[in-house]
Residue frames as qw, qx, qy, qz and C-alpha x, y, z in Angstrom:
[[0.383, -0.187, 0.451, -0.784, 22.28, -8.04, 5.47],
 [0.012, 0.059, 0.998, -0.027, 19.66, -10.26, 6.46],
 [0.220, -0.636, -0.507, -0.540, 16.06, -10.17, 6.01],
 [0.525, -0.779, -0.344, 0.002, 14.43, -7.94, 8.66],
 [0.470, -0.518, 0.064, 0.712, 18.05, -5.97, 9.23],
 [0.125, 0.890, 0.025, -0.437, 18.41, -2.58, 7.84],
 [0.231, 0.192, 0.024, -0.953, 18.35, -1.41, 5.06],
 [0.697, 0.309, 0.541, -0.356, 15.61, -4.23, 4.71],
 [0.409, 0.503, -0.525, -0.552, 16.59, -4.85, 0.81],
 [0.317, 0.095, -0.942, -0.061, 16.01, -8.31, 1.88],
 [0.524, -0.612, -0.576, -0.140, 12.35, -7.79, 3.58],
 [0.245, -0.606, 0.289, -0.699, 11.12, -5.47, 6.79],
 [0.723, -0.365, 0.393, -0.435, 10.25, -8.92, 8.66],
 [0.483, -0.324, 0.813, -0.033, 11.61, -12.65, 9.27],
 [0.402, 0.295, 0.866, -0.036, 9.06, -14.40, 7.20],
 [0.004, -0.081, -0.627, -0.775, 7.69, -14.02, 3.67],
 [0.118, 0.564, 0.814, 0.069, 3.57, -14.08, 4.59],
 [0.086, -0.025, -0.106, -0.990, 1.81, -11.30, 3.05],
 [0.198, 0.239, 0.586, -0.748, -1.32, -10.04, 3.26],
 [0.216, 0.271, 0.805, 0.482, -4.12, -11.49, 0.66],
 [0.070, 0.292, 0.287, -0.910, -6.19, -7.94, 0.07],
 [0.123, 0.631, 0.687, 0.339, -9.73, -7.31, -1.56],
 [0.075, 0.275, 0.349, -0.892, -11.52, -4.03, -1.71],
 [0.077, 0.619, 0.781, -0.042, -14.85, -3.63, -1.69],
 [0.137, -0.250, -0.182, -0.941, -16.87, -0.38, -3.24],
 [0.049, -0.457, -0.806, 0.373, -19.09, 0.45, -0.48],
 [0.229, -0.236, -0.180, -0.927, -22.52, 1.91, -1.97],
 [0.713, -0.549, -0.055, -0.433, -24.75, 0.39, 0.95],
 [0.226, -0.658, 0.578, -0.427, -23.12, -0.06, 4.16],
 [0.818, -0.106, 0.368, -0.430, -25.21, -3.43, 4.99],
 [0.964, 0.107, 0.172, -0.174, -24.42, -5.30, 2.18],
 [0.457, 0.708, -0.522, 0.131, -20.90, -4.39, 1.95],
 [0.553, -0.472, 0.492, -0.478, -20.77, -5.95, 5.76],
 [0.922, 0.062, 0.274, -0.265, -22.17, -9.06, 4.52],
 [0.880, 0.405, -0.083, 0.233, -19.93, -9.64, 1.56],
 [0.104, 0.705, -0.568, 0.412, -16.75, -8.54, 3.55],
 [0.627, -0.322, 0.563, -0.431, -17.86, -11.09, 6.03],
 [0.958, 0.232, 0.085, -0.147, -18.53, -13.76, 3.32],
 [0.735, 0.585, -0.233, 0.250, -15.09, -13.01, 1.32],
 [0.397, -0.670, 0.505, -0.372, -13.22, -13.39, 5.20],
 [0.839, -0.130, 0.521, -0.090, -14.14, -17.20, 5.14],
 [0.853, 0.508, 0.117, -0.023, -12.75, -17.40, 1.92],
 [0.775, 0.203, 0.126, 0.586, -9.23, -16.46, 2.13],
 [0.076, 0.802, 0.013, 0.592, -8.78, -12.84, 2.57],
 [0.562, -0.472, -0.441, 0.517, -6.99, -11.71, 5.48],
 [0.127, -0.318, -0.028, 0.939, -7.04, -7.76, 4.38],
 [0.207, 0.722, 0.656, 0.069, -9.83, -5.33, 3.61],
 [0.155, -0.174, 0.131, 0.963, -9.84, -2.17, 1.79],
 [0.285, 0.727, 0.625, -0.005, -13.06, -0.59, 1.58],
 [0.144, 0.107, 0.370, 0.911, -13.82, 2.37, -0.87],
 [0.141, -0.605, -0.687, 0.378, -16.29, 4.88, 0.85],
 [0.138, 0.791, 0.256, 0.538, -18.13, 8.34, -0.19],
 [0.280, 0.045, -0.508, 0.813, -17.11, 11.08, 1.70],
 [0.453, -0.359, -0.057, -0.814, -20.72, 11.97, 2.17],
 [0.865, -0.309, -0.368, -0.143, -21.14, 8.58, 3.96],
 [0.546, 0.108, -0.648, 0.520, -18.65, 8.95, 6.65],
 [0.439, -0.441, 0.298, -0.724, -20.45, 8.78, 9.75],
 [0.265, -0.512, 0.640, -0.508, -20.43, 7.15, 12.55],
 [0.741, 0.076, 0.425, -0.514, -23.36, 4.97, 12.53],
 [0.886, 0.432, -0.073, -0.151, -22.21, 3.59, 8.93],
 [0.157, 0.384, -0.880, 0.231, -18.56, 2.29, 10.30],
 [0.253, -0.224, 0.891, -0.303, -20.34, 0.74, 12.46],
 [0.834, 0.360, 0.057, -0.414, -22.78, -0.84, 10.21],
 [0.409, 0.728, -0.548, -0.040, -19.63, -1.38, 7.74],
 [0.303, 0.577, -0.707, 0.274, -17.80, -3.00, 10.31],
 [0.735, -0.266, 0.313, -0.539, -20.16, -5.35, 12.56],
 [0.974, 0.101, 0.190, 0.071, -19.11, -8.91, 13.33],
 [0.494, 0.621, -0.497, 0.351, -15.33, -7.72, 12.18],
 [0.725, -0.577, -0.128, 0.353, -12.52, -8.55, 14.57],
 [0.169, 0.962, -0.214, -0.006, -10.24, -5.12, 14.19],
 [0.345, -0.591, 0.668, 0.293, -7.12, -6.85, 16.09],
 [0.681, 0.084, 0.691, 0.225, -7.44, -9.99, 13.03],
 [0.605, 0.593, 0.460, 0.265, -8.18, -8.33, 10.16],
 [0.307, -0.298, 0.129, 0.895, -6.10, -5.32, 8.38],
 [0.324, 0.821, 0.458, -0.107, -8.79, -2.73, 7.64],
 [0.310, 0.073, 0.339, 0.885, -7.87, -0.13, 4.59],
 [0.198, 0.849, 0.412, -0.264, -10.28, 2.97, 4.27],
 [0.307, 0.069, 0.366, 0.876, -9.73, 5.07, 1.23],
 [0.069, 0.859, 0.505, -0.047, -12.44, 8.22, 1.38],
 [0.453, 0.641, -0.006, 0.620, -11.92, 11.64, 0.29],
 [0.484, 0.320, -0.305, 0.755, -9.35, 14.05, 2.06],
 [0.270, -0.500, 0.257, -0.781, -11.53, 16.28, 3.89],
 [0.702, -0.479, -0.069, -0.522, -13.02, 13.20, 5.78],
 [0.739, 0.168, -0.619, 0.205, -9.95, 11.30, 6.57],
 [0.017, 0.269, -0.591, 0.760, -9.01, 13.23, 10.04],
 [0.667, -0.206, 0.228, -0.678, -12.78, 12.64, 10.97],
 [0.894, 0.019, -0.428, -0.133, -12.90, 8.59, 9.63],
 [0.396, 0.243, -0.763, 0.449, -9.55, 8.23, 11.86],
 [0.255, -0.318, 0.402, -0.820, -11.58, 9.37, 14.77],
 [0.906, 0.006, 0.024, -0.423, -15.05, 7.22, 14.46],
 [0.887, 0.003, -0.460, 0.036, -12.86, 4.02, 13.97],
 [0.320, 0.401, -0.680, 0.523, -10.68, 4.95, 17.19],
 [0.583, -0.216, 0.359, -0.697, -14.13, 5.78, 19.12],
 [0.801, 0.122, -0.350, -0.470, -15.05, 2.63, 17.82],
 [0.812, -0.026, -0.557, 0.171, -12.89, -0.02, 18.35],
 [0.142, -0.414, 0.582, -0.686, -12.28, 1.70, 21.48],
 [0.651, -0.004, 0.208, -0.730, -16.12, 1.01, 22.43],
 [0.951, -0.030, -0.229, -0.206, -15.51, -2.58, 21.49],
 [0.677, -0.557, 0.476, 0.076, -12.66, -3.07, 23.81],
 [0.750, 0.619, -0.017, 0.234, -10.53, -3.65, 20.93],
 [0.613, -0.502, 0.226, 0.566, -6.05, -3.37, 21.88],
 [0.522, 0.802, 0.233, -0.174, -5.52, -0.81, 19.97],
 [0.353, -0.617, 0.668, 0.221, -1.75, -1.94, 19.74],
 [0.394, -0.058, 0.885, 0.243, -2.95, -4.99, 17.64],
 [0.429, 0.776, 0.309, -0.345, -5.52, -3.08, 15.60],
 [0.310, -0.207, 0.553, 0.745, -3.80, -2.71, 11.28],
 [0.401, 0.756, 0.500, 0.133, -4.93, -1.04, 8.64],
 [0.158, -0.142, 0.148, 0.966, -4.26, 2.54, 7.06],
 [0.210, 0.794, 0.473, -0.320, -6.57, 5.27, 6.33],
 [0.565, 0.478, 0.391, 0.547, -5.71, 6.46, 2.15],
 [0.059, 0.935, 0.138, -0.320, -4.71, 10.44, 3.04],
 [0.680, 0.116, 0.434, 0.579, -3.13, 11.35, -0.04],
 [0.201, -0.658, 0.036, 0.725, -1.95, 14.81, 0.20],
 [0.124, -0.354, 0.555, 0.743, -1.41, 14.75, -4.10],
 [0.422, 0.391, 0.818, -0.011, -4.29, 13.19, -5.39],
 [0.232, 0.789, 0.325, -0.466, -5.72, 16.64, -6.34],
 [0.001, -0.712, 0.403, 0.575, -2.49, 17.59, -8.55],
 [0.152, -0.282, 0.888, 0.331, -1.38, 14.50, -9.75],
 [0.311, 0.467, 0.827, 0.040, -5.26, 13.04, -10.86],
 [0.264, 0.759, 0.561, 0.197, -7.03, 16.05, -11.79],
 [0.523, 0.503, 0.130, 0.676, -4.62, 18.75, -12.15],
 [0.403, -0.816, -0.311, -0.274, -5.75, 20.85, -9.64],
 [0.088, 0.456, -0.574, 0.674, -2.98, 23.26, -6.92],
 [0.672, -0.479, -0.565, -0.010, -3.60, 21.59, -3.28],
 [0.133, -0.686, 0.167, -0.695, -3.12, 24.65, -1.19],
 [0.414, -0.526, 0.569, -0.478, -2.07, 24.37, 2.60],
 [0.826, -0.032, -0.559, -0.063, -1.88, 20.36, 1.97],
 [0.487, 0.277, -0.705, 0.436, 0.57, 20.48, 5.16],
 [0.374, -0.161, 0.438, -0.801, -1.72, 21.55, 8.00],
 [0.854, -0.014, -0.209, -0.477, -4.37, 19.31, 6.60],
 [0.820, 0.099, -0.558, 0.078, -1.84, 16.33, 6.77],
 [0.114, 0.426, -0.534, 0.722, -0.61, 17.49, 10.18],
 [0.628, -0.169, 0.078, -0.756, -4.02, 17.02, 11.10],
 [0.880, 0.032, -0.307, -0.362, -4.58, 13.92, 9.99],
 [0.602, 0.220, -0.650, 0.409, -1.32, 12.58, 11.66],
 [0.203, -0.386, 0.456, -0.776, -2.03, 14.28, 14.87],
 [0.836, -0.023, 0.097, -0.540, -5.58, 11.94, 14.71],
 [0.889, 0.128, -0.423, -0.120, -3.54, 9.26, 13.84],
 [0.073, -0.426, 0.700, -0.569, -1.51, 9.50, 16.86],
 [0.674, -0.135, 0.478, -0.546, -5.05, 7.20, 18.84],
 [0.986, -0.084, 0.123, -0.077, -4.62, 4.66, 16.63],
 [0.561, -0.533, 0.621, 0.125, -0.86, 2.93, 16.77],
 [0.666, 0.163, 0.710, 0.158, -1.46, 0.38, 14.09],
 [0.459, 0.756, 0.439, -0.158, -2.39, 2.54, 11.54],
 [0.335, -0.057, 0.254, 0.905, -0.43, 4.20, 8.47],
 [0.020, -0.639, -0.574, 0.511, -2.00, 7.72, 7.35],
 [0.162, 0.792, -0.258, -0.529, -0.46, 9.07, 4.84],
 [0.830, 0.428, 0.324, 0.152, -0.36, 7.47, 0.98],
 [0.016, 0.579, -0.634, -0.512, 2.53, 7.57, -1.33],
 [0.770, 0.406, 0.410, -0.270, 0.24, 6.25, -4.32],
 [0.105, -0.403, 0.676, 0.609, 2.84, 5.18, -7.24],
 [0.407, 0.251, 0.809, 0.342, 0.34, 3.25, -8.90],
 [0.258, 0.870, 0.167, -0.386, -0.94, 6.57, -10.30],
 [0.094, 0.654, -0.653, -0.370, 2.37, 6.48, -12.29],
 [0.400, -0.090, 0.908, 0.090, 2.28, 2.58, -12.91],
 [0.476, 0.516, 0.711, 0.036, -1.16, 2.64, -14.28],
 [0.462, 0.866, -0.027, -0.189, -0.25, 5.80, -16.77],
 [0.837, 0.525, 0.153, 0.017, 2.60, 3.73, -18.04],
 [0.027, -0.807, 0.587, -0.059, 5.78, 5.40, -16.47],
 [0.797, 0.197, -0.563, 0.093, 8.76, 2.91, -16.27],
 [0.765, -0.343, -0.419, 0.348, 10.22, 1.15, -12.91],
 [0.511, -0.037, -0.263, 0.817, 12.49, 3.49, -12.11],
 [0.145, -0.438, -0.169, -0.871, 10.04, 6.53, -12.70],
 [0.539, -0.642, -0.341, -0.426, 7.61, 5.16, -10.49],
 [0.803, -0.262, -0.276, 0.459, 10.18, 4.08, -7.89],
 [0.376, 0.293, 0.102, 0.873, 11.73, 7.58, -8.39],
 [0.049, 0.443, -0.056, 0.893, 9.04, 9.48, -7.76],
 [0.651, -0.557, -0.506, -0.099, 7.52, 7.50, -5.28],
 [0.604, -0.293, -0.282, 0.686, 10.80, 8.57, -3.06],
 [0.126, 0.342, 0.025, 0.931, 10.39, 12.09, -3.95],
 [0.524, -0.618, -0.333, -0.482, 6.64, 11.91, -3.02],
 [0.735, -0.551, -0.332, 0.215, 7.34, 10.11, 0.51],
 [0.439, 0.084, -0.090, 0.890, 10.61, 12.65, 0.85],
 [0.055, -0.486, -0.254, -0.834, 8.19, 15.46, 0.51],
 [0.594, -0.679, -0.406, -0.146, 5.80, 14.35, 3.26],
 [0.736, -0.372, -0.409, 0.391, 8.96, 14.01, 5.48],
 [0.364, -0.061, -0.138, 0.919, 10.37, 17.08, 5.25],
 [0.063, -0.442, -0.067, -0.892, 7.57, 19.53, 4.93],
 [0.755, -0.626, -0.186, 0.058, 5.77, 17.48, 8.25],
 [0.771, -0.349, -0.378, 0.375, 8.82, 17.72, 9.92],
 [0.275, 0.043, -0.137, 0.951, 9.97, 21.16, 9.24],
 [0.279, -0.579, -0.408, -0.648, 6.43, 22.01, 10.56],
 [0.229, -0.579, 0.566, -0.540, 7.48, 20.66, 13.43],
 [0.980, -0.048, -0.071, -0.179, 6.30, 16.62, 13.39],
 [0.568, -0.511, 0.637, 0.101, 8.61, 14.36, 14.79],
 [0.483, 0.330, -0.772, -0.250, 10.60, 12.25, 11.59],
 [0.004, 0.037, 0.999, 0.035, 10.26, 8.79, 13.25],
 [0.556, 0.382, 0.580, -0.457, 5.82, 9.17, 14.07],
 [0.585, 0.583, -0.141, -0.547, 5.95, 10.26, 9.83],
 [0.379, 0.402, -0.775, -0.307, 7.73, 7.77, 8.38],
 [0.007, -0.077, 0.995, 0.060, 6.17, 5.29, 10.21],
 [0.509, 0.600, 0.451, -0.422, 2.39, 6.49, 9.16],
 [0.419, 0.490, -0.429, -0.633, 3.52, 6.34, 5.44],
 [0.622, -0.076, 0.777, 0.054, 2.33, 3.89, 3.48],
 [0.158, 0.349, -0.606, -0.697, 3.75, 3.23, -0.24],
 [0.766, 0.154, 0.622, -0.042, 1.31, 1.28, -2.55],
 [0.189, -0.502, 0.628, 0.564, 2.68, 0.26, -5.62],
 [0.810, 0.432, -0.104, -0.382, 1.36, -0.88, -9.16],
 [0.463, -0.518, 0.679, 0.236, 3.07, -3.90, -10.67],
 [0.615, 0.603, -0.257, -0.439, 3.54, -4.13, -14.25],
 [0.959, 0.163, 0.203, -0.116, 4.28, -7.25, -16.02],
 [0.532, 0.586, -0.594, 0.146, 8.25, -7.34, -16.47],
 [0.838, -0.419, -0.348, -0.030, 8.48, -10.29, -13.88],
 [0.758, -0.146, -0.247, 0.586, 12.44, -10.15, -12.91],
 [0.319, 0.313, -0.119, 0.887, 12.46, -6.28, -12.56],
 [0.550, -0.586, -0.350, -0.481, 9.40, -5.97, -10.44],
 [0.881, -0.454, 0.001, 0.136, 11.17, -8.06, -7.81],
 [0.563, 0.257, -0.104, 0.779, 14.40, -5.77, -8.30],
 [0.246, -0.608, -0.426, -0.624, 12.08, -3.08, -7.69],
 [0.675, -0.664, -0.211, -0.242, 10.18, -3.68, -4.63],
 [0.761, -0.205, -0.185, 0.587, 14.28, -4.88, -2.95],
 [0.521, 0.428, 0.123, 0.728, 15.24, -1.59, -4.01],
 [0.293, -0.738, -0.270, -0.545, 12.29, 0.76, -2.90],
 [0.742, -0.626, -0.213, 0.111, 12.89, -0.86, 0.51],
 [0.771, -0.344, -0.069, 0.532, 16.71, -0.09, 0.84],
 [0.311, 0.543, 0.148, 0.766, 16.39, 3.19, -1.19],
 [0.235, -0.739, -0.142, -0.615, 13.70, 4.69, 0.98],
 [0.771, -0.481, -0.275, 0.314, 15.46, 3.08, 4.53],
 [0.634, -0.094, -0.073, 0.764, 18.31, 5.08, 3.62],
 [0.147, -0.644, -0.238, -0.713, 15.93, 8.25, 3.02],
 [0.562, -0.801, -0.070, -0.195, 14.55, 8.16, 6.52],
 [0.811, -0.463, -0.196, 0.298, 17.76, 7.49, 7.98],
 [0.175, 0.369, 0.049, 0.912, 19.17, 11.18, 7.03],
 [0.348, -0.652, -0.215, -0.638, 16.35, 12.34, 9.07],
 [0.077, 0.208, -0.734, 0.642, 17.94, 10.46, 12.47],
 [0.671, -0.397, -0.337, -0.528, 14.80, 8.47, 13.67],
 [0.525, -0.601, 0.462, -0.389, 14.80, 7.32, 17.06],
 [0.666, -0.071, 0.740, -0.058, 15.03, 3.79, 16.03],
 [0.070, 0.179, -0.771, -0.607, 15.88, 1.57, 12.34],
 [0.299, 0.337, 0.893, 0.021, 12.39, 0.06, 12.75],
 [0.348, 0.777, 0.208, -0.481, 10.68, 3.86, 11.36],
 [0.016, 0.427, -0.727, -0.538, 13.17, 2.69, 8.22],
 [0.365, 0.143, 0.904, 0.171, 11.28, 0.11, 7.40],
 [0.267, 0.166, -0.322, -0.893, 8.89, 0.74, 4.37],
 [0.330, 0.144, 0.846, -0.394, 5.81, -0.56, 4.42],
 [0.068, 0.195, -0.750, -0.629, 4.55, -1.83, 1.02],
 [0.664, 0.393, 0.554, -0.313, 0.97, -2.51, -0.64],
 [0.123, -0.221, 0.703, 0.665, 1.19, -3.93, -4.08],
 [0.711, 0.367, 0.492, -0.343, -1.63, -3.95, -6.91],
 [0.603, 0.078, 0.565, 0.558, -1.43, -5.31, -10.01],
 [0.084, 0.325, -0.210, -0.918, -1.30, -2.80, -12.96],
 [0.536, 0.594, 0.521, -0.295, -4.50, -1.79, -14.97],
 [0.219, 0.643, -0.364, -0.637, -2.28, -0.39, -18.29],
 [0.205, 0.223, -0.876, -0.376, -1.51, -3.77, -19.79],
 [0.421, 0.116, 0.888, -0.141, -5.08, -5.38, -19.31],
 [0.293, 0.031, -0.424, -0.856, -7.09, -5.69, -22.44],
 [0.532, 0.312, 0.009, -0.787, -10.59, -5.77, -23.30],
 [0.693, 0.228, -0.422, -0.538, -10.66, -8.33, -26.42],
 [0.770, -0.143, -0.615, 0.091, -9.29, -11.72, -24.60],
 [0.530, -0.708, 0.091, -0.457, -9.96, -11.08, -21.01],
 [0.927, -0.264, 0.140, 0.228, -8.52, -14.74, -19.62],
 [0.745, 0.230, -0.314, 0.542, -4.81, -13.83, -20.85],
 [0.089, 0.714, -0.284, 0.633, -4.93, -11.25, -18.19],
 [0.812, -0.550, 0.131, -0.145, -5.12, -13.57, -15.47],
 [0.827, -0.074, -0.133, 0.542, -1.65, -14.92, -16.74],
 [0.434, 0.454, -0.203, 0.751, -0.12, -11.55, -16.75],
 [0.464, -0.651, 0.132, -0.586, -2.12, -10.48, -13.37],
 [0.980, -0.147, -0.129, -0.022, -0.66, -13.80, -12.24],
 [0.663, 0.422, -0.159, 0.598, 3.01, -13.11, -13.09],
 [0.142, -0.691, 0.081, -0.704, 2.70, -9.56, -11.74],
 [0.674, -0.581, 0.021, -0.456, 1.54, -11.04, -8.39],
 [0.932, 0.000, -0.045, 0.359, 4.48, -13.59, -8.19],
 [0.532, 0.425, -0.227, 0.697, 6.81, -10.96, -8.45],
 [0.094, 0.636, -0.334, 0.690, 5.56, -9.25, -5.91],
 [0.820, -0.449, -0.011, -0.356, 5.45, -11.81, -3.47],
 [0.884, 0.176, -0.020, 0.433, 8.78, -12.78, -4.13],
 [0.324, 0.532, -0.264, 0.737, 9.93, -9.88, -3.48],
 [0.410, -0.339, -0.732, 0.426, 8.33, -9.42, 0.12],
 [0.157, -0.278, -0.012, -0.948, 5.83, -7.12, 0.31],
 [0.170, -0.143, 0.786, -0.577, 3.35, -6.57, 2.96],
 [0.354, 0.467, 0.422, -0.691, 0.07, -6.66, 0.89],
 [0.070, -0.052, 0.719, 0.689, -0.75, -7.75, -2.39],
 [0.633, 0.449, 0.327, -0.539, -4.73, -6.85, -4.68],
 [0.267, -0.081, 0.706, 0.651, -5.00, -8.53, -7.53],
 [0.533, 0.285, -0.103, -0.790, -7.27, -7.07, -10.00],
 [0.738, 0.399, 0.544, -0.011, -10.35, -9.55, -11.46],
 [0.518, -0.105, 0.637, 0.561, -9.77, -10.00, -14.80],
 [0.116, 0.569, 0.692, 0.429, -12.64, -8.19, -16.10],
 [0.129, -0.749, -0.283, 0.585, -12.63, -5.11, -14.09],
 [0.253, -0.063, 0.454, 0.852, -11.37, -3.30, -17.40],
 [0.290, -0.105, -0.493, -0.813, -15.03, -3.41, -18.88],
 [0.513, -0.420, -0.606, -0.440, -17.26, -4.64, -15.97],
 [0.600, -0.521, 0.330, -0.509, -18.06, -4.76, -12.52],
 [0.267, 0.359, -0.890, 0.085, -16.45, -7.76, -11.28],
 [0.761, -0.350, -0.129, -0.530, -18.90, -10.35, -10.32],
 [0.826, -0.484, 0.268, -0.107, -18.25, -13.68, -7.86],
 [0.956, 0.146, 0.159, 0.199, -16.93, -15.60, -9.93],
 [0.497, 0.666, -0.202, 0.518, -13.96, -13.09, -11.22],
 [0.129, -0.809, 0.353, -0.452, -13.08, -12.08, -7.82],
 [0.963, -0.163, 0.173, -0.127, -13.39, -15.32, -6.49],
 [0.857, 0.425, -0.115, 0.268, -10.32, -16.40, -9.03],
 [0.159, 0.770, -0.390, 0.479, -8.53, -13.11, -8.37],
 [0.630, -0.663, 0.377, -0.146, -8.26, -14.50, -4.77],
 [0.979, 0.057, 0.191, 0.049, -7.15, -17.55, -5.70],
 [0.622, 0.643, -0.231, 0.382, -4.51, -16.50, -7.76],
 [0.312, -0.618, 0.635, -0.343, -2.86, -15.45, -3.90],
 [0.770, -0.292, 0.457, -0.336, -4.20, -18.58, -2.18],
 [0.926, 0.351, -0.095, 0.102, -2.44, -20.79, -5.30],
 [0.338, 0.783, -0.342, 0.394, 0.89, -18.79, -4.56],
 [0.285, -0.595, 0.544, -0.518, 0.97, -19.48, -0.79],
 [0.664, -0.299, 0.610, -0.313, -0.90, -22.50, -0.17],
 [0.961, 0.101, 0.253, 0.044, 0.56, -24.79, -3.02],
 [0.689, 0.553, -0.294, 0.365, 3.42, -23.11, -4.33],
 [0.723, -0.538, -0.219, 0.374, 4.72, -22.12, -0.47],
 [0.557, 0.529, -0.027, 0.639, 5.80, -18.99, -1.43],
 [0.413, -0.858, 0.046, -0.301, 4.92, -17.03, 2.28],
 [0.909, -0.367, 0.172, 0.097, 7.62, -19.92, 3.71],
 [0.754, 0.091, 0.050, 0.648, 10.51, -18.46, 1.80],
 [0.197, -0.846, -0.072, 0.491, 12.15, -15.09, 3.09],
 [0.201, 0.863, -0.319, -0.336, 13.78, -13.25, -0.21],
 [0.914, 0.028, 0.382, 0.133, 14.17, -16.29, -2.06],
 [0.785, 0.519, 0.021, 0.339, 16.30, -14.24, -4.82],
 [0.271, -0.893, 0.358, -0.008, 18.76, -12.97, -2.52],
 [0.628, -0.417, 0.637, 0.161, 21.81, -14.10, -3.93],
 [0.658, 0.210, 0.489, 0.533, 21.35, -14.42, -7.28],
 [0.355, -0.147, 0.213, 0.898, 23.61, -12.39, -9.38],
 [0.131, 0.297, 0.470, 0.821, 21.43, -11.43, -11.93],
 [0.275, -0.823, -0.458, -0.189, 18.29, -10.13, -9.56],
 [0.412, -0.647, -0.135, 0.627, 21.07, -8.63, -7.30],
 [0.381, 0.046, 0.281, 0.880, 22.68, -6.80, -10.27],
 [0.005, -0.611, -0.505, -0.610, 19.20, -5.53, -11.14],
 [0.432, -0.724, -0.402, 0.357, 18.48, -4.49, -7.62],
 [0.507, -0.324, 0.074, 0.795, 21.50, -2.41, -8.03],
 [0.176, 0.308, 0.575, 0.737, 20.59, -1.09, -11.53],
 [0.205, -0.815, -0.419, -0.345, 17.19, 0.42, -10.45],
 [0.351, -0.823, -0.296, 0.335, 18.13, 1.67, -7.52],
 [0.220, -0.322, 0.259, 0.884, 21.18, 3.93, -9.12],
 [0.024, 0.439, 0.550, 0.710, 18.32, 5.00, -11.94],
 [0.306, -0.756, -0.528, -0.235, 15.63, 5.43, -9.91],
 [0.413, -0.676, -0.055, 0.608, 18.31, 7.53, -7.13],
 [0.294, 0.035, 0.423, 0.856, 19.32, 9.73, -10.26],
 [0.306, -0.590, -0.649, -0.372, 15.31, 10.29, -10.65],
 [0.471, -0.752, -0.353, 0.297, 14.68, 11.06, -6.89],
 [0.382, -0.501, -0.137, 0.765, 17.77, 13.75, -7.06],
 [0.134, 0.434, 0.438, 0.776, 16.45, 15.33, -9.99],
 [0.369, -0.601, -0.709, -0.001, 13.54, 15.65, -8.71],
 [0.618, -0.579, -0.229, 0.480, 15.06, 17.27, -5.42],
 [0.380, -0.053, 0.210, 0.899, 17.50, 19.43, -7.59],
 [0.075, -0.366, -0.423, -0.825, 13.95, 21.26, -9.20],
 [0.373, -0.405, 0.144, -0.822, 12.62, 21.89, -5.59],
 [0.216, 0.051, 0.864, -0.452, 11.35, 18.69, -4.65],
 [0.174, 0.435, 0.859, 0.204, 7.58, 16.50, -5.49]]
């Protein structure tokens, strides 16, 4: 197949340009504004902000989000569960109320149905109404994915490729079928899911990986008879992984957060964060985040890597691996399935 043609193992779109993401921890509304505005002129073409759920109200989006252009920039909100169905709302009233097309409006809003089980052990009781909800609300904005399939919860505790890749398909599987046997339509869910991935630091299986995910989980939704191959298309945020950074010589994790980020730009994903190099043991300050960009803005504008579509299509050995994960990681997914499902 070709890039952009089902089952997308060779990219969901023509061209290779991904999105260069930052996210900002917002503990005052004002001054996250400012430095989201500052770190715009600098290269960044995606924002992902990290909000309390006690702070979601109106008046602070639009504080948050003053002087943004919604249709140019892909906005990411990640707040807790109970306030996603409301956050979806305030930014629709919003960018309504700036005359914002809310056709050309991207971003996702982090509802992540597992967080409770998978982070702090905890049963998540009637998750499917809740997420029903939240999809229903996400119905006003078009652009928007709603639902998280977070693998890097697995990535950053150290599972291998196939595990995370495995049970990422179980997770997203799960959404589809217990939304749809609730009565959701399969194509609106699959195309409000959105996978983000960790990427650990084995360069040529990463970029087996990410080929794989795409043509594993195309062939997931397409059991499910969507109205159209384009709700096949997985839609991919990558960050680099936090297991393998150490503590005692900070600078060698920029090469291996470097590597990491090559692979998955090479492979063709829509989104890539790259952790500063010191987030391990500090608040990242200018100067460390400042690099992390860079480390994109070196990839694209001097090595031209946005300007090649699935540059290792075609060779044996990345195809073979392609192959390799995806029979492990499908062996993974039907377990899985065989013991009830995620």
């Amino acid at each position: 197949s070709l890039p952009g043609e089902f089952p997308y193992v060779r990219g969901t779109k023509k061209d290779n340009d991904w999105k260069v993401r930052q996210n900002i921890e917002v503990t005052c509304f004002k001054g996250a504004n400012e430095k989201a505005l500052d770190i715009l002129n600098k290269g960044v073409t995606s924002l992902g902000f990290i909000i309390k759920g006690s702070d979601v109200n109106a008046e602070n989006i639009a504080t948050l989000l003053d002087g943004i252009c919604p249709e140019c920039v892909e906005l990411n909100f990640n707040t807790c569960n109970c306030k996603a169905e409301m956050l979806i709302g305030i930014l629709a009233d919003y960018f309504k109320g700036k005359g914002a097309d809310l056709e050309k409006c991207k971003g996702s809003v982090n509802y992540d149905p597992f967080k409770k089980p998978l982070v702090k052990g905890k049963e998540n009781e009637n998750w499917v109404e809740a997420a029903a909800a939240v999809l229903k609300a996400g119905a006003a904005l078009p652009g928007y994915k709603v639902l998280a399939v977070n693998a890097f919860y697995f990535n950053n505790a150290g599972a291998y490729i196939s595990q995370e890749l495995g049970y990422a398909l179980a997770w997203g599987n799960e959404l589809l079928a217990k939304l749809t046997e609730a009565g959701q339509d399969a194509t609106e869910v699959a195309k409000k899911i959105k996978f983000n991935f960790g990427i650990s630091s084995n360069y040529f299986l990463e970029i087996a990986k990410f080929r794989a995910a795409r043509m594993l989980w195309a062939q997931i939704v397409k059991q499910y008879q969507p109205e159209c191959d384009c709700a096949c298309k997985m839609n991919v945020h990558a960050a680099t992984t936090k297991f393998n950074q150490t503590v005692f010589d900070a600078h060698v994790n920029l090469l291996r957060t470097q590597t990491e980020t090559m692979s998955a730009a090479l492979a063709g994903v829509d989104s890539i964060t790259v952790t500063p190099f010191d987030a391990q043991f500090k608040n990242p300050d200018e100067f460390s985040e400042r690099i992390a960009r860079n480390q994109q803005l070196l990839l694209k504008e001097e090595s031209h890597l946005d300007k090649i579509t699935d540059p290792a299509g075609g060779s044996y050995y990345v195809e073979t691996l392609t192959a390799s994960i995806a029979d492990v990681a499908w062996k993974n997914f039907l377990a899985i399935e065989d013991l009830g499902g995620f």
